[in-house]
DRENDO-1510 file (C-alpha; in Angstrom, 1 decimal, always signed):
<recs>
REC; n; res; u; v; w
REC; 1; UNK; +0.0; +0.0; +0.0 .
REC; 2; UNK; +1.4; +3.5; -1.2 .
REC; 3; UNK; +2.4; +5.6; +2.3 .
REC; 4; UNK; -0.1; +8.0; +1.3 .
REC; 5; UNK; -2.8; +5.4; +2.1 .
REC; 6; UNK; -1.2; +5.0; +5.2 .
REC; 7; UNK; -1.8; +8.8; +6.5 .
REC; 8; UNK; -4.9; +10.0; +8.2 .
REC; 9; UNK; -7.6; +11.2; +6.2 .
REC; 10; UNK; -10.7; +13.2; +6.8 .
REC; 11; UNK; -14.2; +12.0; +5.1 .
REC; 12; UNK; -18.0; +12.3; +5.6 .
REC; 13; UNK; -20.2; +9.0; +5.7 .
REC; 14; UNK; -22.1; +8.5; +3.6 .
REC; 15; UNK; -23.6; +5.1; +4.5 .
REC; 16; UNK; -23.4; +2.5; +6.3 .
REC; 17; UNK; -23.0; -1.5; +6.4 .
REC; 18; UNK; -25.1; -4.3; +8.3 .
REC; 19; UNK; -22.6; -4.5; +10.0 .
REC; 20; UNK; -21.2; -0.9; +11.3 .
REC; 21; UNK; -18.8; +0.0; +8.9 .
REC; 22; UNK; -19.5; +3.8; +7.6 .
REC; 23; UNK; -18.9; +4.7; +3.6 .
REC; 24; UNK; -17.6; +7.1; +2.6 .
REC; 25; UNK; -16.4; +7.8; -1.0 .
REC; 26; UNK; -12.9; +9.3; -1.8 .
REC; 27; UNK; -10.7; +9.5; -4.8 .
REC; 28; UNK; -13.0; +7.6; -6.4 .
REC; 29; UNK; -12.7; +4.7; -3.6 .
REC; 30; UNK; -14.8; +3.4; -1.4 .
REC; 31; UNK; -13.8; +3.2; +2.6 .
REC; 32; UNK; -15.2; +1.1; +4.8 .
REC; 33; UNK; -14.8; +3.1; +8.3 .
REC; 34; UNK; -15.4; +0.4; +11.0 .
REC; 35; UNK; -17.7; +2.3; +13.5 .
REC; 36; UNK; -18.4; +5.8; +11.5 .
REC; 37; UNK; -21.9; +6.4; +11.0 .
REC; 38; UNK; -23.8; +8.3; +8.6 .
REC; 39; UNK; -23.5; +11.8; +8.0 .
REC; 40; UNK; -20.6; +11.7; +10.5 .
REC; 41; UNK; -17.2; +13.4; +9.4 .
REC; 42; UNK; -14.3; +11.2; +10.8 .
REC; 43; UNK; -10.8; +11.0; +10.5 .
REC; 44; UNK; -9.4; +7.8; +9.5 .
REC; 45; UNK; -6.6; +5.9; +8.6 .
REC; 46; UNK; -6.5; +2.8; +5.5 .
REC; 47; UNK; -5.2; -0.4; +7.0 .
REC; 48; UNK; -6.3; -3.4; +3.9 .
REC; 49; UNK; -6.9; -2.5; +0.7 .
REC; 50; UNK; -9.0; -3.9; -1.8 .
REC; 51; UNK; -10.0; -4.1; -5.5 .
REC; 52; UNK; -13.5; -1.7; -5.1 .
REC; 53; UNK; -12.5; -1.2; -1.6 .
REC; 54; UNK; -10.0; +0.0; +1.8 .
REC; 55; UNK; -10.5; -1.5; +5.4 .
REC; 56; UNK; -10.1; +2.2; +7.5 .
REC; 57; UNK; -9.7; +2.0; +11.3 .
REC; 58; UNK; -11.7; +4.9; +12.7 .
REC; 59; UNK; -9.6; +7.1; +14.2 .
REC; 60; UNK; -11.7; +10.3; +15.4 .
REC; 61; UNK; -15.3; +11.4; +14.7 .
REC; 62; UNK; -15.0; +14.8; +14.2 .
REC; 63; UNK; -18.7; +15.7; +14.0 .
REC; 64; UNK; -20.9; +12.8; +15.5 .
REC; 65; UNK; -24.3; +11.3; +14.5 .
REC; 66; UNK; -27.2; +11.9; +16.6 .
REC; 67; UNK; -27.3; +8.4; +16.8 .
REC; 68; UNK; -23.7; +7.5; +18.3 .
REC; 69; UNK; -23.7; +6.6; +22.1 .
REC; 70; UNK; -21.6; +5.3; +24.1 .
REC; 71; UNK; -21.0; +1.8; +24.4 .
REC; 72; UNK; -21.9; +0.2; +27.4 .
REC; 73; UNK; -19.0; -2.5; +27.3 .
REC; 74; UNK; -15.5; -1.7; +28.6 .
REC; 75; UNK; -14.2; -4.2; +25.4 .
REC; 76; UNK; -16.3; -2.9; +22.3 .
REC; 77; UNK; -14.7; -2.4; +19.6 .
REC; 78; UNK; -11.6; -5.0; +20.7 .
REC; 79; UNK; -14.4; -8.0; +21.2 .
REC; 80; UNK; -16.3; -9.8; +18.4 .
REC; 81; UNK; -19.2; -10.4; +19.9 .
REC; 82; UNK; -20.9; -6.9; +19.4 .
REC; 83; UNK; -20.6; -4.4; +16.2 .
REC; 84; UNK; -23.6; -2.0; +16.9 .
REC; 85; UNK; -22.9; -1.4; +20.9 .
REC; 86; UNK; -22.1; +2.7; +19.3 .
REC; 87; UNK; -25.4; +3.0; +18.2 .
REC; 88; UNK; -28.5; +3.7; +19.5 .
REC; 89; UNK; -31.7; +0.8; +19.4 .
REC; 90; UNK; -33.6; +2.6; +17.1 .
REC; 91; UNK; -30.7; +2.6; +14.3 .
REC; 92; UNK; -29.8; -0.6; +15.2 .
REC; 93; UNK; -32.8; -1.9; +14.0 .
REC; 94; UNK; -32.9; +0.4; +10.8 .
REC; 95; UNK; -29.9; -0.9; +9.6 .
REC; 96; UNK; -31.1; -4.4; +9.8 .
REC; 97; UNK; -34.6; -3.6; +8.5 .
REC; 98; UNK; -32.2; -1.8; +5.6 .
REC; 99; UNK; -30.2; -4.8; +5.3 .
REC; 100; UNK; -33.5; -7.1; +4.5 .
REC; 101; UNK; -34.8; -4.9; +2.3 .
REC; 102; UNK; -31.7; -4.3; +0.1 .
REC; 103; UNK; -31.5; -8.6; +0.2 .
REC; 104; UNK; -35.1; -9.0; -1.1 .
REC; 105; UNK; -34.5; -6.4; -4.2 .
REC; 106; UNK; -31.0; -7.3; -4.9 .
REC; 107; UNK; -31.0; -11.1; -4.5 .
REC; 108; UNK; -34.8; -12.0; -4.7 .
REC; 109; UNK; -36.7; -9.2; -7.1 .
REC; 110; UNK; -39.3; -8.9; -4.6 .
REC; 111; UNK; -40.7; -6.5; -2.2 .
REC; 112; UNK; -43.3; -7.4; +0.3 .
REC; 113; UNK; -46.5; -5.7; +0.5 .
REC; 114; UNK; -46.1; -4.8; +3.5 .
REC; 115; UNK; -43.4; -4.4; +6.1 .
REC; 116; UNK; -43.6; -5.4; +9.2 .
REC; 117; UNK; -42.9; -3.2; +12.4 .
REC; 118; UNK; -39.4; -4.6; +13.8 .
REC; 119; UNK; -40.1; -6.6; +16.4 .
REC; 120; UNK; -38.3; -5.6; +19.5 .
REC; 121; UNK; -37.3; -7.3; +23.0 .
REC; 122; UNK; -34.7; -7.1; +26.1 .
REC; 123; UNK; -31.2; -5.1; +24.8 .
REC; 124; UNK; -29.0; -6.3; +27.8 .
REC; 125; UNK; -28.6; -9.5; +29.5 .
REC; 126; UNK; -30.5; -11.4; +26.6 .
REC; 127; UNK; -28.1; -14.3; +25.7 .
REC; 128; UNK; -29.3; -17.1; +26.8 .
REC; 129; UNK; -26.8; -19.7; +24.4 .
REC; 130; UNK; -23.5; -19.1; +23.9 .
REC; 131; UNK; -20.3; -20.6; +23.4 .
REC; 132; UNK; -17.2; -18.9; +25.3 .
REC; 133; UNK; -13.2; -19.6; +24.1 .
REC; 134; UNK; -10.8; -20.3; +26.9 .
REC; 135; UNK; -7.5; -19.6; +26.5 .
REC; 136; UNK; -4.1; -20.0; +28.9 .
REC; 137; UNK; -2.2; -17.1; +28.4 .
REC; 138; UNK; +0.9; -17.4; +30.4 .
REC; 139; UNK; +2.1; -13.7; +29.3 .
REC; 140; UNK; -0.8; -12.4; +31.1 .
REC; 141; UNK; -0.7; -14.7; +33.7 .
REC; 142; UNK; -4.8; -15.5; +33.7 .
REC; 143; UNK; -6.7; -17.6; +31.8 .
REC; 144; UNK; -8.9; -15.7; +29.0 .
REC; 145; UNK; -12.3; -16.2; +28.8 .
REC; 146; UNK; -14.5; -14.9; +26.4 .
REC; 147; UNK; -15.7; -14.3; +23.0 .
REC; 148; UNK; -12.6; -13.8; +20.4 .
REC; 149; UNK; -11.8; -10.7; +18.9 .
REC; 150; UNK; -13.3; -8.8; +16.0 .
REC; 151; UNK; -10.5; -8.6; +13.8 .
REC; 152; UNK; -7.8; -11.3; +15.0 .
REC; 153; UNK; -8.3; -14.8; +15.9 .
REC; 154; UNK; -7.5; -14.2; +19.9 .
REC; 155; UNK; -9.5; -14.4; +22.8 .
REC; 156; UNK; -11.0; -10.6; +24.3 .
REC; 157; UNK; -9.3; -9.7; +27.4 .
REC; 158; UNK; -12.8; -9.0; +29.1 .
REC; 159; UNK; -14.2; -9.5; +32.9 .
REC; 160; UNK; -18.0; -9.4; +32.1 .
REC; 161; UNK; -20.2; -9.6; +29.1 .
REC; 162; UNK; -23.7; -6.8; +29.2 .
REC; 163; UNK; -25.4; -9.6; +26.7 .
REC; 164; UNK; -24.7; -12.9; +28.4 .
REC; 165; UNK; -27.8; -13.6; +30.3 .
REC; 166; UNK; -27.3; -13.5; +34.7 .
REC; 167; UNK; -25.6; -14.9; +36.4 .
REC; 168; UNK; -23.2; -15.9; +33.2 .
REC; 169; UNK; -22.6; -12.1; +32.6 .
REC; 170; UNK; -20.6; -11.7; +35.6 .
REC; 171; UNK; -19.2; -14.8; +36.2 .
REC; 172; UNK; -16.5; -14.2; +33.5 .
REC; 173; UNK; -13.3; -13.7; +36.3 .
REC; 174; UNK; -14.6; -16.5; +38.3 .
REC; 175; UNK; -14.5; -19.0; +35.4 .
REC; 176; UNK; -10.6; -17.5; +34.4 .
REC; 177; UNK; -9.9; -18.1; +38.3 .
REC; 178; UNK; -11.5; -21.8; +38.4 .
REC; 179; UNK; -9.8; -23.1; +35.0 .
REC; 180; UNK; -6.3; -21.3; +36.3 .
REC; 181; UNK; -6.5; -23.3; +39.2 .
REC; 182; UNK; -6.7; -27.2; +37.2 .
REC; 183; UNK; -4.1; -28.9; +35.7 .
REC; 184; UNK; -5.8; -28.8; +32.4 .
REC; 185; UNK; -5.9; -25.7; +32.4 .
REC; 186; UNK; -4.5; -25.5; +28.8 .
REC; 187; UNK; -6.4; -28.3; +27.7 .
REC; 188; UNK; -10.1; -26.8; +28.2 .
REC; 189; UNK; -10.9; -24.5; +24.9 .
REC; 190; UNK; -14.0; -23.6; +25.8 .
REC; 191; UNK; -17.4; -23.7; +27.7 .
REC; 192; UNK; -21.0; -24.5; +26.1 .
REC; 193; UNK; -24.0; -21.6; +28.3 .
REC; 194; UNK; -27.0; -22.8; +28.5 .
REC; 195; UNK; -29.5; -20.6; +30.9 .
REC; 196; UNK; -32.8; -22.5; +31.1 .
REC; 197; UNK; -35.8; -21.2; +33.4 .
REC; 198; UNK; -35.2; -23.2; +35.8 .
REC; 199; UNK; -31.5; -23.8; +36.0 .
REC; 200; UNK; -27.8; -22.6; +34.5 .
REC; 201; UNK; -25.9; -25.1; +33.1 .
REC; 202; UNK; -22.0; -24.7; +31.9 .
REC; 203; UNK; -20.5; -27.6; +29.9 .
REC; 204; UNK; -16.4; -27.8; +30.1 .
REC; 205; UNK; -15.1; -29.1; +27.1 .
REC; 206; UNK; -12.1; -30.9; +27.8 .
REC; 207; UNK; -9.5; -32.6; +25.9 .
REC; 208; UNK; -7.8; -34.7; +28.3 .
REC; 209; UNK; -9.2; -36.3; +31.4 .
REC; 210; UNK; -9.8; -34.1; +34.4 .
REC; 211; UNK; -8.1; -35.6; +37.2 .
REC; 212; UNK; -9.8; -35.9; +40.5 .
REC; 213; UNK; -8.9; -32.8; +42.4 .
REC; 214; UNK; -10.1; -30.9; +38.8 .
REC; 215; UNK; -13.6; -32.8; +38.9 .
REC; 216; UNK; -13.3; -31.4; +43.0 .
REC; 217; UNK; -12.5; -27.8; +41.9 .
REC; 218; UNK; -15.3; -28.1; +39.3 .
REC; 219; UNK; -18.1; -29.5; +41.6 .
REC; 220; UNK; -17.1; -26.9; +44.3 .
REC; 221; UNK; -17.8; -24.2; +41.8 .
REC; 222; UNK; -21.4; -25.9; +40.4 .
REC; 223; UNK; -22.3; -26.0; +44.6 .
REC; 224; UNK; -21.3; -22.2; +45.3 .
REC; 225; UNK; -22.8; -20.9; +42.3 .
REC; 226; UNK; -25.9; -23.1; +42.1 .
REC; 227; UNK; -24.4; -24.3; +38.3 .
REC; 228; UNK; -25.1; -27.4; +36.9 .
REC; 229; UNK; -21.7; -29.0; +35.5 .
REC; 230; UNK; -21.0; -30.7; +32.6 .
REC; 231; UNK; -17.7; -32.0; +31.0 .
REC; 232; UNK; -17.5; -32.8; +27.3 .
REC; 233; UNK; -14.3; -35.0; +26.5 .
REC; 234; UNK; -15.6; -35.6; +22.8 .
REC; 235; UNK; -18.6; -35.2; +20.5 .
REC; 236; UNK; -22.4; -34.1; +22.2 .
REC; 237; UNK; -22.9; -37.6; +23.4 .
REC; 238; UNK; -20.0; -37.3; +25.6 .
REC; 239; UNK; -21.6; -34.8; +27.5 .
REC; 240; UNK; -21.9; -36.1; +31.1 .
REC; 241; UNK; -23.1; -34.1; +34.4 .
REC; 242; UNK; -20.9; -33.8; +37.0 .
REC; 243; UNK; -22.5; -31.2; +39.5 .
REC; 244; UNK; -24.8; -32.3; +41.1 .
REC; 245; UNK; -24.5; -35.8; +40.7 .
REC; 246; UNK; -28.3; -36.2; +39.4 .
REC; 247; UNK; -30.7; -34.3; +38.0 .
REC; 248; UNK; -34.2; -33.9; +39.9 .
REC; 249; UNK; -35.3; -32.2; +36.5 .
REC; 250; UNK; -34.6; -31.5; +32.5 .
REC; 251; UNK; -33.1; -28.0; +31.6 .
REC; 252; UNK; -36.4; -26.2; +30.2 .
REC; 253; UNK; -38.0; -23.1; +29.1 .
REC; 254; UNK; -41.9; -22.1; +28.2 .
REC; 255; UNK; -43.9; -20.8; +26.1 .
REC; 256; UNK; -46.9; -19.8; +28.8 .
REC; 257; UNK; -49.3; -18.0; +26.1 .
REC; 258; UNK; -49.6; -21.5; +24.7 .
REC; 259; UNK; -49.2; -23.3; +27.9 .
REC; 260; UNK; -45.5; -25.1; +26.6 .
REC; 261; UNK; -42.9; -26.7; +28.5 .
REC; 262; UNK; -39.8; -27.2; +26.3 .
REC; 263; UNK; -37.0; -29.5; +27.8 .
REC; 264; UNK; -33.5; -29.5; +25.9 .
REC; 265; UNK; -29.9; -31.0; +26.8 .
REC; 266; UNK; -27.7; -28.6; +27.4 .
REC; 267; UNK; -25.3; -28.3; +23.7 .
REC; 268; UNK; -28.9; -28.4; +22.3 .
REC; 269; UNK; -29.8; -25.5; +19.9 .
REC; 270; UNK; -31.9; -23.3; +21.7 .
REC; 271; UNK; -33.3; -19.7; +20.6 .
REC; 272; UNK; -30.8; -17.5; +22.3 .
REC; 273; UNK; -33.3; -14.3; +23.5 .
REC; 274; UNK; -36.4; -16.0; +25.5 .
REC; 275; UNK; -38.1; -12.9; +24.9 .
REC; 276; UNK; -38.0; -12.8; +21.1 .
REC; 277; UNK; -38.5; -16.0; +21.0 .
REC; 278; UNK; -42.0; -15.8; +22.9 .
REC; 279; UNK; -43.2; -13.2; +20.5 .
REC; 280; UNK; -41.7; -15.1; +17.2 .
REC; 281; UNK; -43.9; -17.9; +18.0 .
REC; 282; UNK; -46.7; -16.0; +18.6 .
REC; 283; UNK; -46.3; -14.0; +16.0 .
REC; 284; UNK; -45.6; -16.8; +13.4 .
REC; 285; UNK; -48.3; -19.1; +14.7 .
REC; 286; UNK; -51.1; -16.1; +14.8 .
REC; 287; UNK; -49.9; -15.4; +10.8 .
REC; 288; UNK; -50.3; -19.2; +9.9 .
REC; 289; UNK; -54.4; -18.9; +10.9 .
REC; 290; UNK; -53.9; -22.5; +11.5 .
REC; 291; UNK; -57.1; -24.3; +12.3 .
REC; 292; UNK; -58.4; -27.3; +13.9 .
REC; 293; UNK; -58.9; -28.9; +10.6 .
REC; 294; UNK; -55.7; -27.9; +9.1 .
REC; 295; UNK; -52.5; -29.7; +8.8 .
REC; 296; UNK; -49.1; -28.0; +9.5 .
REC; 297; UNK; -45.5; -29.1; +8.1 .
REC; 298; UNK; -42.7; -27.8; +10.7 .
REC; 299; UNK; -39.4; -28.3; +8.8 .
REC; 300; UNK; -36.1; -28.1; +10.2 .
REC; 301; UNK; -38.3; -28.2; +13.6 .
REC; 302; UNK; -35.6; -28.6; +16.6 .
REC; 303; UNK; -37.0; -29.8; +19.8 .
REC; 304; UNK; -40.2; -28.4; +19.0 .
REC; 305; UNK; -40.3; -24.8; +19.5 .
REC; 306; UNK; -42.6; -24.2; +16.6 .
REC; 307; UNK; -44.5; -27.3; +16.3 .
REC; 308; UNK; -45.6; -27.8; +19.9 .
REC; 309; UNK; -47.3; -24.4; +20.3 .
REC; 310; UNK; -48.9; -25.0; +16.7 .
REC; 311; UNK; -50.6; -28.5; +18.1 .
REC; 312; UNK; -53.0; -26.4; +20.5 .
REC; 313; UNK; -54.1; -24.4; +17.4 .
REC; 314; UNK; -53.9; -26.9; +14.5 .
REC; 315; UNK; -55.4; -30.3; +13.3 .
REC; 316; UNK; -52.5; -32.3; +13.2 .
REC; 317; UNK; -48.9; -31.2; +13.1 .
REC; 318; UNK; -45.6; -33.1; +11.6 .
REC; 319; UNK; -41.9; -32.1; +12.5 .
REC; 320; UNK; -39.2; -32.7; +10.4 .
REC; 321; UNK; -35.5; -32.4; +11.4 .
REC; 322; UNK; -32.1; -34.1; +10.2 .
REC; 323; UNK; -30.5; -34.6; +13.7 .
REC; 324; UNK; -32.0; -37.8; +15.2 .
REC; 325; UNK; -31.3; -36.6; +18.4 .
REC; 326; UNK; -33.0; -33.1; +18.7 .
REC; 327; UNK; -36.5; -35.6; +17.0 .
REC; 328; UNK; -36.6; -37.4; +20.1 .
REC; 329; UNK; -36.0; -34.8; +22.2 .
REC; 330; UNK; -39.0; -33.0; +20.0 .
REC; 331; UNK; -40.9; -36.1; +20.9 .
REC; 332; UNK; -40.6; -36.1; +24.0 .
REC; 333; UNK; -41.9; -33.2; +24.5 .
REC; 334; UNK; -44.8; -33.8; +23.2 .
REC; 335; UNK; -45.4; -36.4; +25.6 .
REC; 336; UNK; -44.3; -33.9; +28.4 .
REC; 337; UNK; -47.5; -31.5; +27.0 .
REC; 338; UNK; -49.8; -33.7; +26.8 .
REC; 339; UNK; -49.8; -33.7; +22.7 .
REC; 340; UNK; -51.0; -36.5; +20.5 .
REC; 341; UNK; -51.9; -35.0; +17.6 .
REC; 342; UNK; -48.5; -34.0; +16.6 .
REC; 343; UNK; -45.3; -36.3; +15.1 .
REC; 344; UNK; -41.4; -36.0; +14.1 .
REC; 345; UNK; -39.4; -37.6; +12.1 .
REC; 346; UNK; -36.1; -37.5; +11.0 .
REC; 347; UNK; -35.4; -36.6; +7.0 .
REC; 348; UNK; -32.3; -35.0; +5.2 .
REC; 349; UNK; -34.5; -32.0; +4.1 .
REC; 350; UNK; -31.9; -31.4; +1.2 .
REC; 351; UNK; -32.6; -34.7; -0.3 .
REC; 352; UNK; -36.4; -34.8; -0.8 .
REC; 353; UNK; -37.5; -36.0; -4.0 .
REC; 354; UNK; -41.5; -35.9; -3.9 .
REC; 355; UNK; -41.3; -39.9; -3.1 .
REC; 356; UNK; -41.9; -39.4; +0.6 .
REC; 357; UNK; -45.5; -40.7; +2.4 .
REC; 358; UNK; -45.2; -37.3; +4.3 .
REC; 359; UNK; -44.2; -35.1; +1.4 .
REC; 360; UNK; -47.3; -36.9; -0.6 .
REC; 361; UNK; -49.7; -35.8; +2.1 .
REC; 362; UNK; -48.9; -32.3; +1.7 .
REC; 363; UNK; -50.2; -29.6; +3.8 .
REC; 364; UNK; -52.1; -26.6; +4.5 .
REC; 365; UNK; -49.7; -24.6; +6.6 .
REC; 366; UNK; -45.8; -24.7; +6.5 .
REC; 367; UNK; -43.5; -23.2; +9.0 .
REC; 368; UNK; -39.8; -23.4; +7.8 .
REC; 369; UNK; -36.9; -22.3; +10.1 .
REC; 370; UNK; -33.7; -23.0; +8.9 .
REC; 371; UNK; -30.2; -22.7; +9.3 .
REC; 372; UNK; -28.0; -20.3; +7.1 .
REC; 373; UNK; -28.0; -22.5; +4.0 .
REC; 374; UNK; -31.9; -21.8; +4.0 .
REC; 375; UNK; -34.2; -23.9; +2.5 .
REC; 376; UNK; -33.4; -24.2; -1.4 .
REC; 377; UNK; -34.3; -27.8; -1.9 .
REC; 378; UNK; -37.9; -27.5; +0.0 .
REC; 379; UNK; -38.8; -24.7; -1.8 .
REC; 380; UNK; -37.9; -26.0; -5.3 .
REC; 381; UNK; -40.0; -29.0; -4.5 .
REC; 382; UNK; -42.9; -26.6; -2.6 .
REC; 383; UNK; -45.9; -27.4; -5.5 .
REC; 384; UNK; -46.0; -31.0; -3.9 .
REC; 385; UNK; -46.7; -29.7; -0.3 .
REC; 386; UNK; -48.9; -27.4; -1.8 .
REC; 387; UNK; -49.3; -25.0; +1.6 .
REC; 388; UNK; -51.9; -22.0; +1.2 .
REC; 389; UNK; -49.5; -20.1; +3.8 .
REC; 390; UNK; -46.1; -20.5; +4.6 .
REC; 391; UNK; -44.3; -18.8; +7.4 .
REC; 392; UNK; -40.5; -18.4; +6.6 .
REC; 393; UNK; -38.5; -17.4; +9.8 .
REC; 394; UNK; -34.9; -16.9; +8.7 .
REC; 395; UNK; -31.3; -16.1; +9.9 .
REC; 396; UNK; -29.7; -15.1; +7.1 .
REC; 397; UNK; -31.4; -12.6; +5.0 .
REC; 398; UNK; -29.4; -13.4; +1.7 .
REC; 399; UNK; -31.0; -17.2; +1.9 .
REC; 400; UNK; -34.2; -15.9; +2.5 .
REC; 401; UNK; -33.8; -13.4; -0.5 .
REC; 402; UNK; -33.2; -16.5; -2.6 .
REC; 403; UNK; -35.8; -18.4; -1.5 .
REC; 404; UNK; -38.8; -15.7; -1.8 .
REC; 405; UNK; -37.4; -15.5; -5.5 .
REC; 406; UNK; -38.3; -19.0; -6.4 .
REC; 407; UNK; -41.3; -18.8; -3.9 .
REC; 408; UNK; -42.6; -15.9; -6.0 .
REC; 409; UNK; -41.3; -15.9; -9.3 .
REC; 410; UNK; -41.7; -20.1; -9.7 .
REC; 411; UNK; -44.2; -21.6; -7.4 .
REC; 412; UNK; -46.9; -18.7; -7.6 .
REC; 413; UNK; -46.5; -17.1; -4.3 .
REC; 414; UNK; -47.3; -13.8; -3.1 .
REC; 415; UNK; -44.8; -12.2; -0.5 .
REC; 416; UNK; -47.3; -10.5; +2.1 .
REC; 417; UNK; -45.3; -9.7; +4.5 .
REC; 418; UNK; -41.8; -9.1; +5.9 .
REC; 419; UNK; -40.2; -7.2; +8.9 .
REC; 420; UNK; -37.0; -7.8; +10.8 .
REC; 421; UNK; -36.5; -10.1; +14.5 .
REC; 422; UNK; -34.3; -7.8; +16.8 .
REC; 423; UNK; -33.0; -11.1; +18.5 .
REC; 424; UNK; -29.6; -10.4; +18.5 .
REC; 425; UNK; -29.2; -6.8; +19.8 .
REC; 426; UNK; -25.8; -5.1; +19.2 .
REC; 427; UNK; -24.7; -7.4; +16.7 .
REC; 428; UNK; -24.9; -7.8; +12.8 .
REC; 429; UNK; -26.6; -11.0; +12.9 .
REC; 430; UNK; -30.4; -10.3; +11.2 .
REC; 431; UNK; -32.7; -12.7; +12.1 .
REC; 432; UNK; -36.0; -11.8; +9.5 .
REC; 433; UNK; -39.3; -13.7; +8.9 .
REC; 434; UNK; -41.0; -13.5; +5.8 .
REC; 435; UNK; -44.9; -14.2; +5.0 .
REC; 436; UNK; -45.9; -16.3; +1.8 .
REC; 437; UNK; -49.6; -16.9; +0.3 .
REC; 438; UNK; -50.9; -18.9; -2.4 .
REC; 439; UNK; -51.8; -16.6; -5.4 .
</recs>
C-alpha cells in the first residue's frame, strides 16, 4: 500500500454496512470506516486494501451522528461479539430492516407488500446460548475467557459480558480463576452456556481427562454458584453431568401463552433471546391462521419450539428435522404437553424427491426455520406440499432473499409480508421472517 494510504484522512459517511462499517467515497474509492456512522465526518486511517475497496480503522469522529452513544461494554470495539454497541436501538434496528430490504431487491426481485414493524425485545442481558473460548495465556498470567476478537483470531481480554444472560454475565473472572487453578488448564478450549428457566448449566469441554482434584475444583464451583456442571471429552454424546451428581429435573423453558414446557440437553440449539422467541412464536403461529382442521408441516423443527405451540391451534402437526437426536427430544416433549396429535421424524430436508409418504400428504400450513443455508431444496419441490401459507423465519437474509425469489417468481407465491427479528441486539446477525400466500 502507497504511504499516502497509510496517512490519516478526513471524510463524511455516507452510508453505512449491516454490520457498522460507515462509507464514505474518496478519490473515487470506497472506505469502509469500521464504527463511523452516517453523516458523521471522521478522521481515518486505510489499513487493507481492496480491489473496489480499503478497510479504514476509525480514528476520530469529528462531528458525531445523533445516533452515536456510548457503548456500554469496557471491550467494544476489541471483542467480536458486538458491532452495533455505538449506536442507538432505534438505528440498530434500521440498519437491519435496511439490510433485508436491500436482500429482497437485490438477491430476490421482490418486495413485500407490507413491512412489518421490527419486532423488538430485552437489549442487555439477553443471551441465553452461547459458546465462550478459553484460552491460557501465560504472558498475562490469567486464563482468557470470552468471546474472540473482532479482527484477529485471539481471545478478548474481558471480565464481564452486558449480553450474556445473569448470572453468566458476571461470572466471567470466576471461570478465568476456576480453570487457572486445574491442571488442564490448557487443555479446556471452551465452555458451552445454557440458561434455562429453571436452571444454568455450563459444559467444560475438555481434551484430556480431568483428574480428581479438577472434577473437585469443578463440583465446588457448580455447589457455590448453584451451576449445573457438565464435562465434554468428545462429541455431544459425551456430554456427562458432574454437578450435582443427578438431576431432579430437564433443563427447560416455556412458552406460557400456549401453555408449553420445552425440555433440551444442554449443547442443544436453543433460541438464544427468550423474549424474542415468545413473540416469534406468537407472531408466526397467529400469521399461519392454522385451524383445527388444518395440517401444518414444521421443517427443520428442533426440539419443537414451533411445532408444539402449533398442536394447541392446529389439526395435526408433523416435524421434520435431520438430527436424530433433537427428533426425540421433539418427541418427547410432546409427551411432556400432553400432545397426541403432533409427530417427528427425521429426513435430510436437502434430499427430498416428492417420493416421501409425508411429502405426498402435503399440507395446509408450512412453517420453515432453517439454518444459514436456507431452505433451497424444499422450496424447489414446494408445488407437492402445496401450503396456502407459509411462514419463513430466517437467519440469514441473503438465503431468505433466494428463496422468496423462487417462492414468487416459480411456485406462484405472493410475498405478504416481511419485517425484521431484533433477537440479537448489538450485533450484525439479522434474524428476519417473511410471510408467503398462495396466489
Amino acid at each position: 500500500m502507497p504511504k499516502r494510504r497509510r496517512e490519516p484522512e478526513t471524510a463524511t459517511i455516507g452510508d453505512v454496512t449491516h454490520d457498522g462499517r460507515g462509507i464514505a467515497s474518496v478519490e473515487g474509492k470506497k472506505a469502509f470506516v469500521a464504527g463511523a456512522l452516517p453523516g458523521e465526518t471522521v478522521q481515518f486511517i486505510r489499513r487493507k486494501s481492496r480491489r473496489n475497496f480499503d478497510e479504514c480503522e476509525l480514528l476520530d469522529v469529528l462531528e458525531a451522528s445523533a445516533d452515536r452513544i456510548a457503548a456500554r461494554c469496557a471491550v467494544f470495539g476489541r471483542c467480536g461479539g458486538c458491532a452495533l454497541q455505538h449506536v442507538t436501538p432505534r438505528m440498530q434496528r434500521d440498519i437491519k430492516a435496511q439490510t433485508l430490504k436491500d436482500n429482497l431487491e437485490r438477491i430476490g426481485r421482490v418486495a413485500p407488500e407490507s413491512w412489518l414493524a421490527p419486532m423488538e425485545g430485552p437489549e442487555w442481558n439477553y443471551r441465553r446460548r452461547a459458546r465462550l473460548a478459553v484460552k491460557d495465556v501465560p504472558a498475562k498470567g490469567r486464563v482468557l475467557v470470552g468471546f474472540r476478537e473482532r479482527h484477529a483470531p485471539f481471545i478478548t481480554d474481558m471480565h464481564r459480558c452486558e449480553v450474556l444472560a445473569k448470572p453468566v454475565d458476571d461470572m466471567i473472572d470466576a471461570l478465568s480463576e476456576l480453570i487457572g487453578r486445574l491442571s488442564i488448564r490448557a487443555r479446556l478450549p471452551q465452555i458451552e452456556v445454557a440458561v434455562a428457566d429453571n436452571d444454568v448449566a455450563l459444559v467444560f469441554r475438555v481434551l484430556d481427562p480431568p483428574s480428581e482434584a479438577d472434577k473437585a475444583e469443578l463440583f465446588a464451583f457448580g455447589a457455590d454458584k448453584q451451576l449445573r456442571i457438565y464435562l465434554q471429552t468428545g462429541g455431544l454424546d459425551s456430554v456427562s453431568l458432574l454437578h450435582p451428581s443427578s438431576e431432579s429435573e430437564a433443563l427447560y423453558y416455556a412458552l406460557p401463552e400456549f401453555d408449553i414446557s420445552i425440555a433440551f440437553e444442554p449443547v442443544d440449539f436453543i433460541q438464544v433471546n427468550s423474549d424474542i422467541n415468545q413473540r416469534m412464536v406468537s407472531f408466526a403461529i397467529e400469521n399461519l391462521q392454522a385451524g383445527p382442521d388444518d395440517r401444518v408441516l414444521d421443517l427443520y423443527c428442533g426440539i419443537g419450539n414451533f411445532s408444539l405451540p402449533l398442536a394447541r391451534r392446529a389439526g395435526t402437526v408433523s416435524g421434520v428435522e435431520g438430527e436424530a437426536g433433537l427428533v426425540a427430544r421433539a418427541g418427547e416433549n410432546a409427551q411432556r404437553n400432553s400432545l397426541s396429535n403432533v409427530e417427528f421424524r427425521v429426513a435430510d430436508l436437502s434430499k427430498i424427491d416428492g417420493t416421501e409418504s409425508w411429502v405426498k400428504a402435503g399440507c395446509d400450513r408450512m412453517l420453515l426455520d432453517p439454518a444459514r443455508s436456507g431452505a433451497a431444496e424444499v422450496v424447489r419441490q414446494m408445488h407437492l406440499f402445496g401450503p396456502e401459507r407459509i411462514v419463513y423465519v430466517s437467519c440469514h437474509p441473503g438465503t431468505l432473499a433466494r428463496d422468496a425469489a423462487t417462492l414468487v417468481h416459480e411456485k406462484g407465491y405472493r410475498l405478504e409480508a416481511a419485517g425484521i427479528i431484533d433477537m440479537f441486539p448489538h450485533t450484525a446477525h439479522v434474524e428476519s421472517v417473511g410471510i408467503f400466500t398462495k396466489s
